[in-house]
PyMOL Python script that loads the backbone (N, CA, C, O; Angstrom):
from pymol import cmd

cmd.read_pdbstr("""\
ATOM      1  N   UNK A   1    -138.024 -33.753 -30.185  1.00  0.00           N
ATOM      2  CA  UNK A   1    -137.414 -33.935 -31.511  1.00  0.00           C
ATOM      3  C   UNK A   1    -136.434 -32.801 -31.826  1.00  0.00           C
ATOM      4  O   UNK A   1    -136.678 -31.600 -31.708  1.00  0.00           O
ATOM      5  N   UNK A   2    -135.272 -33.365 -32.251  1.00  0.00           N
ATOM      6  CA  UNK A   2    -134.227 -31.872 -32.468  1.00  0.00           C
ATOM      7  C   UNK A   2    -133.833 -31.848 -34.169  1.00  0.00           C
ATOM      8  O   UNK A   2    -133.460 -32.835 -34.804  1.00  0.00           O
ATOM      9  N   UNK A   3    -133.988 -30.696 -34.622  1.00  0.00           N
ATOM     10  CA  UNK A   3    -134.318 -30.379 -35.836  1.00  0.00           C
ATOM     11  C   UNK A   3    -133.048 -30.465 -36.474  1.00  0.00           C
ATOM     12  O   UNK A   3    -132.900 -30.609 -37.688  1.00  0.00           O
ATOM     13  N   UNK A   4    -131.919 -30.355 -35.437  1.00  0.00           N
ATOM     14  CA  UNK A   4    -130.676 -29.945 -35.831  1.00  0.00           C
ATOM     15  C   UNK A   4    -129.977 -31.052 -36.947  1.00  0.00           C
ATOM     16  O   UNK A   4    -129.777 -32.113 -36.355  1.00  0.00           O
ATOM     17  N   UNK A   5    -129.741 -31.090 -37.736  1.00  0.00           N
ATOM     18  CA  UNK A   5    -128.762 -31.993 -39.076  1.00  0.00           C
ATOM     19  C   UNK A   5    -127.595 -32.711 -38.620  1.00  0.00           C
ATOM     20  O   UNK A   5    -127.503 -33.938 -38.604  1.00  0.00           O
ATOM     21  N   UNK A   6    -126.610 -31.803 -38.210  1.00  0.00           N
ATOM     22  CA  UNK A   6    -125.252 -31.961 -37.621  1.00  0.00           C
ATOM     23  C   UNK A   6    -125.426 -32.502 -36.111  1.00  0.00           C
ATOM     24  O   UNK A   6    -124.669 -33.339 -35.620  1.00  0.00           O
ATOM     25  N   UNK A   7    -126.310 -32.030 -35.567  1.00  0.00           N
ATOM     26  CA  UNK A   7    -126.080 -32.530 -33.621  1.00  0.00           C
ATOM     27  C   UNK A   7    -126.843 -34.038 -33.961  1.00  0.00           C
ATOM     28  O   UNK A   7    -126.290 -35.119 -33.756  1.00  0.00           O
ATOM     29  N   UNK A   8    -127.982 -33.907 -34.422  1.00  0.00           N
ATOM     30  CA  UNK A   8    -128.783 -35.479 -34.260  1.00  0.00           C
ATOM     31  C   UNK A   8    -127.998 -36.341 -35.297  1.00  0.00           C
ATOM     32  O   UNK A   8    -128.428 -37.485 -35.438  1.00  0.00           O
ATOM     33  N   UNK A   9    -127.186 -36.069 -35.861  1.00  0.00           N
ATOM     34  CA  UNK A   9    -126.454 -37.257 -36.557  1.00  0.00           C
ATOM     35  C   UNK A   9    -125.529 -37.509 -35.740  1.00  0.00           C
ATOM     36  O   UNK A   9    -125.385 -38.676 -35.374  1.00  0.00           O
ATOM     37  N   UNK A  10    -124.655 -36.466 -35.237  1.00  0.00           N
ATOM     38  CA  UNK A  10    -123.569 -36.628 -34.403  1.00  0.00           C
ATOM     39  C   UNK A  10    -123.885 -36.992 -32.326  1.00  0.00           C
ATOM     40  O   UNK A  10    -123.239 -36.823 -31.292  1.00  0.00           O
ATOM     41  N   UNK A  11    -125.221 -37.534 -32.705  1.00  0.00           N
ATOM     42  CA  UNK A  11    -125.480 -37.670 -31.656  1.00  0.00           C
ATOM     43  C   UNK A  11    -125.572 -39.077 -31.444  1.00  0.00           C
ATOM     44  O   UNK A  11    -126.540 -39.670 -31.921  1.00  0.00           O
ATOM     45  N   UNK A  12    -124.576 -39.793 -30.700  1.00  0.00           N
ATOM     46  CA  UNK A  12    -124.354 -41.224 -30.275  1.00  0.00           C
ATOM     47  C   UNK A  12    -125.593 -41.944 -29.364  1.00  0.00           C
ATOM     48  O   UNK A  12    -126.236 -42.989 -29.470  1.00  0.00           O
ATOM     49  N   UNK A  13    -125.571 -40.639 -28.268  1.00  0.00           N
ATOM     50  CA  UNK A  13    -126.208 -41.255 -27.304  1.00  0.00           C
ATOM     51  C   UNK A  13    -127.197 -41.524 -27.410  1.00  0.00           C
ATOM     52  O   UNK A  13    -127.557 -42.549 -26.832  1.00  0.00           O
ATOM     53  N   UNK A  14    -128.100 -40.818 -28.141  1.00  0.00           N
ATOM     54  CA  UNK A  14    -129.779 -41.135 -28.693  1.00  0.00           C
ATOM     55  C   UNK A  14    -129.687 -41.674 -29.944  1.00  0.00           C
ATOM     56  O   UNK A  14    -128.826 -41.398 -30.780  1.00  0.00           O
ATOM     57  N   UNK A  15    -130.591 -42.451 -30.059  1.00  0.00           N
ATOM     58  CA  UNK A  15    -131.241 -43.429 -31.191  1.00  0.00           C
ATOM     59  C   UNK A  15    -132.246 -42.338 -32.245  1.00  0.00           C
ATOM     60  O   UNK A  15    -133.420 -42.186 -31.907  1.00  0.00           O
ATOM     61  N   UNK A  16    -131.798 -41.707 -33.338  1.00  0.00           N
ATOM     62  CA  UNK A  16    -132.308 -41.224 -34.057  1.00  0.00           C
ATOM     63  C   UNK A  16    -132.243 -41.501 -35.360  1.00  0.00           C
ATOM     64  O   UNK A  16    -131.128 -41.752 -35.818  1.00  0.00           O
ATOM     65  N   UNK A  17    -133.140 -41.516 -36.043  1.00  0.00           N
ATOM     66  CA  UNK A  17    -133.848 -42.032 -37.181  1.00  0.00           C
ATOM     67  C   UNK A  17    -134.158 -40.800 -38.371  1.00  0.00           C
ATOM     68  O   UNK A  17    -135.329 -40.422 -38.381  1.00  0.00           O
ATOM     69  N   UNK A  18    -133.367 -40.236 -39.225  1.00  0.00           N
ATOM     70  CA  UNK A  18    -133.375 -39.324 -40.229  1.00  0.00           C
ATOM     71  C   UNK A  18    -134.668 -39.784 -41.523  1.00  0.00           C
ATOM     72  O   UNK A  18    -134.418 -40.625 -42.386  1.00  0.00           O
ATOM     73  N   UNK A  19    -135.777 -39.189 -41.448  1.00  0.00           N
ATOM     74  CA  UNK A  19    -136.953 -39.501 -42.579  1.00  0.00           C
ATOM     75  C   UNK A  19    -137.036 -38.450 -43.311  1.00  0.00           C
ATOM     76  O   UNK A  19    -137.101 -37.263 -42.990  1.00  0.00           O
ATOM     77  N   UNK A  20    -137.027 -39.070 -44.543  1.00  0.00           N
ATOM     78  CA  UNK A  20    -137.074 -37.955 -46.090  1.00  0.00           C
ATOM     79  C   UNK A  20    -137.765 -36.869 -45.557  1.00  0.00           C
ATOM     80  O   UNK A  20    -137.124 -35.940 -46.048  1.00  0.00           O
ATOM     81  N   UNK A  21    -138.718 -36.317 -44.822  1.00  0.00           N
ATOM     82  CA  UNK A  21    -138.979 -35.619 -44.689  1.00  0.00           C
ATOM     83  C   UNK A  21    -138.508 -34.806 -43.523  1.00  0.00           C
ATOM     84  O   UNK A  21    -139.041 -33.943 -42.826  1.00  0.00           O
ATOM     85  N   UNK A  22    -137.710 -35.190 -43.538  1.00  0.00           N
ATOM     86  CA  UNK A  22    -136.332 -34.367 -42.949  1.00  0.00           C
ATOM     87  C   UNK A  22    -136.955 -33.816 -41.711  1.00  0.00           C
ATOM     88  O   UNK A  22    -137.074 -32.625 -41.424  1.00  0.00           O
ATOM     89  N   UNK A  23    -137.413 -35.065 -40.875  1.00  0.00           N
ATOM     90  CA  UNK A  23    -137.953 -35.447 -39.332  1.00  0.00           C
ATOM     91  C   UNK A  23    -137.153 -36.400 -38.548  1.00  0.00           C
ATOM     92  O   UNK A  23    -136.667 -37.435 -39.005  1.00  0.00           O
ATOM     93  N   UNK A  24    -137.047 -35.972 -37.303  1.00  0.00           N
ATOM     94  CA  UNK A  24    -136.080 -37.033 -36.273  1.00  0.00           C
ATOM     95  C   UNK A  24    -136.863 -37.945 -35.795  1.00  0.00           C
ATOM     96  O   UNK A  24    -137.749 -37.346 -35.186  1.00  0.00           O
ATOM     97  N   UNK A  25    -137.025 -39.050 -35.734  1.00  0.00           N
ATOM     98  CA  UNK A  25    -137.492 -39.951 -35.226  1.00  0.00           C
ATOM     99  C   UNK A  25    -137.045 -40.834 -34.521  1.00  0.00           C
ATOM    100  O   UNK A  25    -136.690 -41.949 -34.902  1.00  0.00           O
ATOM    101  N   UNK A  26    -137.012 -40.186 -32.852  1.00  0.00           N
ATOM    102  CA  UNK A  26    -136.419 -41.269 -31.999  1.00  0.00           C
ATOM    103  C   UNK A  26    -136.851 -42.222 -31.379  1.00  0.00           C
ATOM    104  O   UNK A  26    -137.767 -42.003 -30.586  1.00  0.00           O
ATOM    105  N   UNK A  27    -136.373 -43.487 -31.523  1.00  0.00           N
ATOM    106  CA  UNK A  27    -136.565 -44.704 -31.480  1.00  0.00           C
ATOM    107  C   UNK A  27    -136.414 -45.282 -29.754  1.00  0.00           C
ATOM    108  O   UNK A  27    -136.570 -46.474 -29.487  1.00  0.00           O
TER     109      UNK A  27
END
""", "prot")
cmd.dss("prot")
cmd.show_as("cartoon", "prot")
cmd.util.cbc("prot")
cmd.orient("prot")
């Protein structure tokens, strides 16, 4: 799980999932 805000949004290649509790959840 990468904590990062800016990389896991800007991240195409993985399927990540932003939860209010401000956890990555890849799919």
């Amino acid at each position: 799980m990468n904590h990062c805000p800016k990389s896991s949004l800007a991240d195409s290649s993985s399927l990540s999932m932003w939860t209010p509790t401000r956890q990555v959840v890849k799919i």
